[in-house]
Every structure is written in C-alpha cells, then in structure tokens.
C-alpha positions, 0 to 999 in steps of 0.5 A: 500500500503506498503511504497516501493510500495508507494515511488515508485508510487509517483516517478514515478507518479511526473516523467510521469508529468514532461515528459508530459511537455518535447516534447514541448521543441523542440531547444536549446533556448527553453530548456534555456527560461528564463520567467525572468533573472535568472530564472531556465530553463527547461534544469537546472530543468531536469539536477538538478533533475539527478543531485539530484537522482544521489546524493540519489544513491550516499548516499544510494547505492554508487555503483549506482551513476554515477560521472559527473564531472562539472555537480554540477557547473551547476546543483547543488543547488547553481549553477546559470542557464544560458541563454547561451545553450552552457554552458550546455551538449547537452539536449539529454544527459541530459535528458538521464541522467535524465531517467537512474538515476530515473530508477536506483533509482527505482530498488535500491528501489527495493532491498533496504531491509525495516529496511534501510527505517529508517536508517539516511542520511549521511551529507549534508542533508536538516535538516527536513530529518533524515532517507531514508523514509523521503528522498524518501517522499521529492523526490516528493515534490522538483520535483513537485516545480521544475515541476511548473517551467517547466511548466511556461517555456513551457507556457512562450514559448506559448504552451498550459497547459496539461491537 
C-alpha cells in the first residue's frame, strides 16, 4: 500500500469508529456527560478533533482551513470542557464541522504531491513530529485516545459497547 493510500485508510478507518459511537448521543446533556468533573465530553472530543484537522489544513494547505473564531477557547488543547451545553455551538454544527474538515483533509491528501510527505511542520508542533508523514501517522493515534473517551461517555450514559 503506498503511504497516501495508507494515511488515508487509517483516517478514515479511526473516523467510521468514532461515528459508530455518535447516534447514541441523542440531547444536549448527553453530548456534555461528564463520567467525572472535568472530564472531556463527547461534544469537546468531536469539536477538538475539527478543531485539530482544521489546524493540519491550516499548516499544510492554508487555503483549506476554515477560521472559527472562539472555537480554540473551547476546543483547543488547553481549553477546559464544560458541563454547561450552552457554552458550546449547537452539536449539529459541530459535528458538521467535524465531517467537512476530515473530508477536506482527505482530498488535500489527495493532491498533496509525495516529496511534501517529508517536508517539516511549521511551529507549534508536538516535538516527536518533524515532517507531514509523521503528522498524518499521529492523526490516528490522538483520535483513537480521544475515541476511548467517547466511548466511556456513551457507556457512562448506559448504552451498550459496539461491537
């Protein structure tokens, strides 16, 4: 499998999970159970993951990104998640976020010529990723972590594991 096909697979595959998880999240209150105070919720999870695939377009094809302003106080790495469902953007609109920035990140993969596979991340970046390849190898990795909290929020909520 050549690495665009791969990254690809790999995207797409960690998102059908992540979307098997969603249809249990029926009200606002369910999108911001927190299984303890302070804990990330399903909605923070699904508005940080746009968020992170909307600053990979940002870095990468600037041209793609999509500004939302007031989203990184709610969504970023620092930010704190809220229990309050009114201090968020309706779940619609995020999840529609989240759908549209994954669907255009895979196109940009699409058209990315190979050689800029290699090439290196602007700054901020975690330090253990120096070039895209290794950016697009961790886009999986943070999304599975952030899965298995989306995971215990819809059991917290008594919903049964997927199988």
């Amino acid at each position: 499998m050549k690495l665009r096909d791969q990254i690809k697979w790999q995207l797409q595959t960690i998102r059908q999970f992540d979307e098997q998880f969603l249809p249990a999240l029926k009200s606002p209150a369910d999108w911001t159970h927190q299984i303890f105070p302070g804990s990330n919720h399903a909605l923070w999870v699904v508005g940080h993951l746009a968020m992170v695939d909307n600053n990979v377009l940002a870095k990468l094809f600037p041209e793609k990104s999509t500004p939302k302003p007031g989203w990184s106080e709610k969504f970023g790495r620092q930010s704190k998640p809220s229990p309050n469902s009114a201090d968020y953007p309706p779940p619609e609109e995020v999840l529609a976020f989240f759908r549209d920035r994954r669907a255009r990140l895979l196109e940009a993969i699409d058209e990315m010529p190979e050689a800029d596979f290699e090439k290196p991340i602007p700054p901020p970046v975690p330090p253990f990723i120096h070039n895209a390849r290794q950016m697009f190898a961790f886009l999986p990795i943070h999304e599975g972590l952030h899965m298995g909290q989306l995971s215990m929020c819809r059991r917290a909520l008594g919903n049964t594991p997927i199988v």
